[in-house]
N, C-alpha and C positions, 0 to 999 in steps of 0.2 A: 578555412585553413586546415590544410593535412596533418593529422597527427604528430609526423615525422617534421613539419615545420614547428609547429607546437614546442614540442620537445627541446628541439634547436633554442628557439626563445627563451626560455622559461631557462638557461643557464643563464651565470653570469658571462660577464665576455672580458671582464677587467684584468682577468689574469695572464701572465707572461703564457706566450702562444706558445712554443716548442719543448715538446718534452724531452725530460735527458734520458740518456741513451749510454750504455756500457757498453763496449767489445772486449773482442778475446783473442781467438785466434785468428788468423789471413787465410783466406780460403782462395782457391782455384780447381773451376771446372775446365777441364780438356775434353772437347769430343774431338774424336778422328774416324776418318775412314781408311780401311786397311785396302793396301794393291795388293787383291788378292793374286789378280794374272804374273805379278814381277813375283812373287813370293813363291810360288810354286813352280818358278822355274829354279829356283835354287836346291842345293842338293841338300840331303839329309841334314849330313853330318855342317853345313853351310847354317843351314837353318837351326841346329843346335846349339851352335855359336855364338848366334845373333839373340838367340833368345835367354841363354845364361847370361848374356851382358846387360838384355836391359832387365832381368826378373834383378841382378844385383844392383841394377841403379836405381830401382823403386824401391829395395830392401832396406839399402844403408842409411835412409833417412831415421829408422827405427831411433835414433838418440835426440834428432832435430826436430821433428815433425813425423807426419804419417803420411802416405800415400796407399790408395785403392785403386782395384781395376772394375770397370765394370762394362759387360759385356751389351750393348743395348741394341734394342728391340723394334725393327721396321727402317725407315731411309736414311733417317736425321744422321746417321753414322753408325759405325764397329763396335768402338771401343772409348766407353768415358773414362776418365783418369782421374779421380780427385784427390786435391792435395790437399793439405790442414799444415803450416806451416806457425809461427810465431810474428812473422813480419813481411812486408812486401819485398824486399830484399832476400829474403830465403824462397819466397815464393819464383821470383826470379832465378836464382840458383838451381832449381826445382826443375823450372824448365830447361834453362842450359844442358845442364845434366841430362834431361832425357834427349836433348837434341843432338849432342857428344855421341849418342849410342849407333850404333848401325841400323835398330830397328827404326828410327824415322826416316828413312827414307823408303819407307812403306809404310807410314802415316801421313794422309793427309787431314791438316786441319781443319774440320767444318764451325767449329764453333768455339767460344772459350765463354768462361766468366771468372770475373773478378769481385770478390767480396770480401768482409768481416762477418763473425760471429758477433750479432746484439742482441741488447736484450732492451728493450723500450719498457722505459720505467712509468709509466701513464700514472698509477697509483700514488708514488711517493713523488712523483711533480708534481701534481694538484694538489698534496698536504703540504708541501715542503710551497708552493707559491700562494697557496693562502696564508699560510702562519706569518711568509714574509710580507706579504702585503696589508696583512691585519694589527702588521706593527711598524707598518709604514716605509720600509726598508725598498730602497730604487730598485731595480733590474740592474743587473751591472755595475752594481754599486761595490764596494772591497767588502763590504760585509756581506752583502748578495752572494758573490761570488765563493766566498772561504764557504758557507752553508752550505752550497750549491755543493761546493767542492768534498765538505765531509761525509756527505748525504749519501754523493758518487760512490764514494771510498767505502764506505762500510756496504752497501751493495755488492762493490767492486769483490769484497769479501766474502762474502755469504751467496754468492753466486759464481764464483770462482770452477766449481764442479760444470757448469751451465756455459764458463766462458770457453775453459779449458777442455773438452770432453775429445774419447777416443772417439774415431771411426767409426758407429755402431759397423759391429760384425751382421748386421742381419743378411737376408738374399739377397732381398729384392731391394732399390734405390726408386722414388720417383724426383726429378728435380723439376723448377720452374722457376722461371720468376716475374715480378707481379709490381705492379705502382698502385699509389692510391689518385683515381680519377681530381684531374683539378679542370673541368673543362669550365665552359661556360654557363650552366647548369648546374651543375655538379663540383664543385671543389673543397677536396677532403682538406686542406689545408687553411679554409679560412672557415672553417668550424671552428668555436669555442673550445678548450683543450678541455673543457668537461664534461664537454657533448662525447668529442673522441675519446676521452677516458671511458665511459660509459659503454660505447659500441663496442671500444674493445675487450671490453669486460665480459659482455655478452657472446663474442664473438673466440673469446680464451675458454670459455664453458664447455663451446660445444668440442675444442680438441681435446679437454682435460678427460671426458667421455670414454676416447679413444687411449689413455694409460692404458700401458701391457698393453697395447694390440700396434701401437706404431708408433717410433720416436720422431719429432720432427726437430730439425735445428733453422735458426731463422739467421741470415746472413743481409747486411745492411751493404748498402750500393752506391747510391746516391753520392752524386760525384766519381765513383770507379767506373761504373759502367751502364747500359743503356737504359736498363731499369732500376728502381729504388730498395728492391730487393729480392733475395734468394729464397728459394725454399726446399729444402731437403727433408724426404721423408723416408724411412726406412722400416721394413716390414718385413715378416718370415711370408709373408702372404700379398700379394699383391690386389687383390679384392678389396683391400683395407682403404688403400687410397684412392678408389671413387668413392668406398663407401664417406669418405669423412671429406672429402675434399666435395660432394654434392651436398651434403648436408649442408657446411659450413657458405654452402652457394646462398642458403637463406635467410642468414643472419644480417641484419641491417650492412653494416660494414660492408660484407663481400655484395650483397643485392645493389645496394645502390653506390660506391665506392670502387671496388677491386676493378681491375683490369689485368689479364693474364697473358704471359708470354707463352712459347712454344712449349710441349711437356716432353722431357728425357724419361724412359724406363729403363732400368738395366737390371741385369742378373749379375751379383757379387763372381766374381773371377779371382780366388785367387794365385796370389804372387806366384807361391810357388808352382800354380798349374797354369802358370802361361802357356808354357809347350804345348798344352791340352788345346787350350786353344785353339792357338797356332796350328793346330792339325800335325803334332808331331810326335809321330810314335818311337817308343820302346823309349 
């Protein structure tokens, strides 16, 4: 027997399977590609226009939410857009608003995603569902639930800076997003939640490594969109993110679990130098 089966074993399995999870903010990625041939037949002062109205339609979110430009790197598209909103309904709004503008009809959509900001609490599930199971308390039981419910909340609190966070300012942006393998073989879901607690213990080491050198924020999916979740990572250096995103390739979790989606790089654009962009001088 493989060590890695061993392992598996050697937890208990009695305890409630799914751990809780906190969100925060409503997240959306836009990518687009820009018609650069319609763009360039426009005149200067046309083009000046178009581009003061939409740098003020990504501005005035500054009270509601945030929005970033970012310039990316080879086919996938132009221009990433991201938004940080409060709720699916503003996120929506979000888009309206850019769609209102005169610059989209020189965006074409290649891609979007749809997420929340979470924070998977693996740690305080497995204390918080032992204690209640070692005092005999049902799953979904009223008293289950209010624990369940205080446990959320005061997390909810103390990780508030984590739910809520600005845009980091950095350059450079890499995104992706990624599921945990449930195949026939392989399925990260009918592991033990003390197994998984575990890997991902090991697997939180190796990015905590990388402080100061790259923020990453983790955006939960499942049910929004086609993967289970987001990953945003942000760096003055873009070297950063193979170097931690290869590492973290051989930590049990990503080796034998992870499966990854397509990867976005962008260079930070900002607001106010769209026009730069856009290739529009004076």
């Amino acid at each position: 027997m493989s060590s890695t089966n061993s392992a598996v074993q050697s937890v208990s399995t009695d305890l409630h399977a799914v751990p809780l999870t906190i969100e925060g903010l409503s997240v959306l990625h836009q990518m687009f590609r820009f018609r650069w041939p319609g763009w360039r037949k426009l005149s200067p002062s046309r083009q000046q226009e178009i581009a003061r109205e939409a740098a003020a339609a990504l501005s005035k979110p500054e009270e509601a939410g945030q929005s970033a430009i970012y310039s990316l790197l080879g086919h996938k598209g132009d221009l990433l857009l991201l938004h940080y909103r409060d709720s699916f309904e503003e996120l929506n709004a979000a888009e309206l608003q850019l769609n209102r503008t005169e610059l989209q009809e020189y965006l074409e959509p290649m891609h979007s995603y749809l997420s929340i900001i979470e924070l998977g609490l693996y740690d305080s599930s497995v204390k918080l569902y032992r204690q209640l199971t070692e005092r005999g308390v049902a799953p979904h039981s009223e008293e289950w639930n209010k624990e369940v419910e205080d446990t959320m909340e005061r997390q909810r609190q103390a990780m508030r800076p984590r739910l809520y966070p600005k845009i980091p300012d950095s350059k450079y942006l890499c995104f992706y997003p990624m599921d945990r393998k449930r195949g026939e073989q392989l399925n990260w879901y009918t592991l033990p939640i003390e197994e998984r607690q575990r890997q991902m213990e090991e697997h939180g080491m190796v990015g905590r490594r990388y402080a100061g050198k790259v923020q990453q924020i983790i955006t939960g999916s499942i049910g929004f969109d086609d993967w289970e979740w987001g990953v945003d990572l942000f760096a003055p250096d873009p070297l950063v993110f193979k170097k931690l995103i290869y590492e973290m390739r051989f930590d049990q979790v990503s080796a034998e679990y992870a499966a990854f989606g397509q990867f976005f790089v962008g260079v930070r654009c900002p607001i106010g130098k769209l026009s730069e962009w856009l290739g529009i001088s004076g």
